[in-house]
C-alpha positions in Angstrom: 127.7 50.2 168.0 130.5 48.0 166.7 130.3 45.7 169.8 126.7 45.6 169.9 127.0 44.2 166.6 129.7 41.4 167.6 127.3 40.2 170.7 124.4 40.1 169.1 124.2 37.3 167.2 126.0 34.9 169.8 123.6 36.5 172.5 120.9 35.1 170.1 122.3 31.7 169.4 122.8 31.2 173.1 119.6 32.1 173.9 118.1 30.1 171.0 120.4 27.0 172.4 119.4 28.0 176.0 115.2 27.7 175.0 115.6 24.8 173.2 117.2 23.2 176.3 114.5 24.5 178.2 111.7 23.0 176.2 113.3 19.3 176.1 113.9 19.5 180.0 109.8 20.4 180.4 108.9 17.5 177.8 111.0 15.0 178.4 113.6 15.0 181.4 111.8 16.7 184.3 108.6 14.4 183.7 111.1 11.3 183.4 112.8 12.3 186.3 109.8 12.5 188.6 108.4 9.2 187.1 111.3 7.7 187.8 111.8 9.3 191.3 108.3 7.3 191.7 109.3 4.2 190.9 112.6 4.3 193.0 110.8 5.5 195.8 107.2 4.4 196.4 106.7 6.7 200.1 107.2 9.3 197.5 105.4 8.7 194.9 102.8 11.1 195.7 105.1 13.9 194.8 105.0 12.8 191.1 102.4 15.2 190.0 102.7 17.9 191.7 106.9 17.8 191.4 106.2 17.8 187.7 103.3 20.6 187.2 105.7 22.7 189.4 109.5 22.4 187.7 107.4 22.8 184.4 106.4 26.0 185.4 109.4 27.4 186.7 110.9 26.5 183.3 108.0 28.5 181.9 108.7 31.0 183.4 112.5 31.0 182.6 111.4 30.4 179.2 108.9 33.3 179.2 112.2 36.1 180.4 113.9 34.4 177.3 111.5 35.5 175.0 111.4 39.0 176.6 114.9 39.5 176.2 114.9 38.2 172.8 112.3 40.7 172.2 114.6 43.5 173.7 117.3 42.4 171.7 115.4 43.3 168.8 114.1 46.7 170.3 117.5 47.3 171.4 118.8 46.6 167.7 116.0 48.9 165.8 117.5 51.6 168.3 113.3 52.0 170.0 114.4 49.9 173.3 113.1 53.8 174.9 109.7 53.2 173.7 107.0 52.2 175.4 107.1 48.4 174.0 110.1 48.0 176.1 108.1 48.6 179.2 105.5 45.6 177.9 108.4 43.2 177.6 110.4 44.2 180.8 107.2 44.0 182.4 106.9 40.5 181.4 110.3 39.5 183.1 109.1 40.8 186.6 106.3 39.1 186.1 107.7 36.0 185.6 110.6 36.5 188.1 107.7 37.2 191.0 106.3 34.2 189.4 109.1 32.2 189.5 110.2 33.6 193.1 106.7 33.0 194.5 106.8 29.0 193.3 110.2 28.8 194.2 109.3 30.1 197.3 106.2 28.1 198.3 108.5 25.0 197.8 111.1 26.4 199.8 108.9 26.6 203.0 107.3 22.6 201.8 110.6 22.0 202.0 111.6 23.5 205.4 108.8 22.7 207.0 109.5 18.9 206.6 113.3 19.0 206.7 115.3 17.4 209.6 118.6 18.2 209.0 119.8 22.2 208.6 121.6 22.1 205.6 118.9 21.8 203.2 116.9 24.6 204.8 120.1 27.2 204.8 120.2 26.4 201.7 116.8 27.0 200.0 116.8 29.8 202.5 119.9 31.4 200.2 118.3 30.6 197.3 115.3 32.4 197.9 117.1 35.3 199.0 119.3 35.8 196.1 115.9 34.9 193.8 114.4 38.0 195.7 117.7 40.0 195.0 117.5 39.3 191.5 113.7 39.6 191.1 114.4 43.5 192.9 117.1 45.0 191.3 115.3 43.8 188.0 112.3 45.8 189.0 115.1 48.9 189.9 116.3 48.6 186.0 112.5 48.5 185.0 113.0 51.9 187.2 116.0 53.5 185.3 114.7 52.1 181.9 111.7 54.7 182.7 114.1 57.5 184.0 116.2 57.2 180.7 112.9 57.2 178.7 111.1 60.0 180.1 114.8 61.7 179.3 115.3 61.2 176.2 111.9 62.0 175.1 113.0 65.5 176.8 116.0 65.4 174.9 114.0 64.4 171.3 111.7 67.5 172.4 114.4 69.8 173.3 116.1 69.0 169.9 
């Protein structure tokens, strides 16, 4: 439990850094960045809007797996991360990876679709991919978290 305690709090101020980062890059940079993108380039300005509604919510949902792990911190801390409010807040991060992945996704194929060259495409191609991996083998812990629950409440019955 000792090194629990020693990554704890940094895990917490990093992720308290990492949010607030978050929430300036949805309020001011990524809306500056697309304005300016118009600006620059006026055959593009029609991607202004939608640039901006979408890189907001892929931070959202970044932001949203923040708050869940924040939340499992906490569980994890308290010694209940077994318990069926861990299963609410690990269900939020698969929802927001699929979210995530599926955006991510639809602006890979925009992407494609319209590209000319193949570097750009192999690589929102890889992207995608290892967004899928990541999205799966969080749904595979989601998986073991309710193996190791369903055991331990065998264990707190047996004892």
């Amino acid at each position: 439990m000792k090194l629990l305690d020693r990554v704890m709090l940094p895990l917490r101020v990093l992720l308290v850094v990492f949010f607030v980062g978050l929430v300036f890059g949805q309020v001011v940079s990524l809306p500056g960045q697309f304005a300016h993108l118009a600006s620059e380039e006026p055959d593009l300005a029609y991607l202004r809007w939608p640039l901006t509604v979408w890189s907001i919510l892929e931070v959202l949902a970044v932001q949203v797996v923040v708050v869940c792990t924040w939340r499992l911190l906490s569980l994890v801390r308290a010694d209940r991360i077994f318990s069926e409010e861990a299963f609410r807040w690990v269900d939020g991060i698969v929802a927001a990876l699929a979210a995530g992945w599926a955006l991510f996704a639809s602006f890979a194929a925009y992407v494609i679709a319209r590209s000319d060259e193949p570097g750009t495409p192999i690589l929102l191609i890889g992207m995608t991919l290892a967004a899928g991996v990541a999205l799966l083998v969080m749904v595979v812990m989601r998986a073991l978290l309710h193996q190791a629950t369903a055991l331990r409440l065998d264990l707190d019955g047996v004892i």
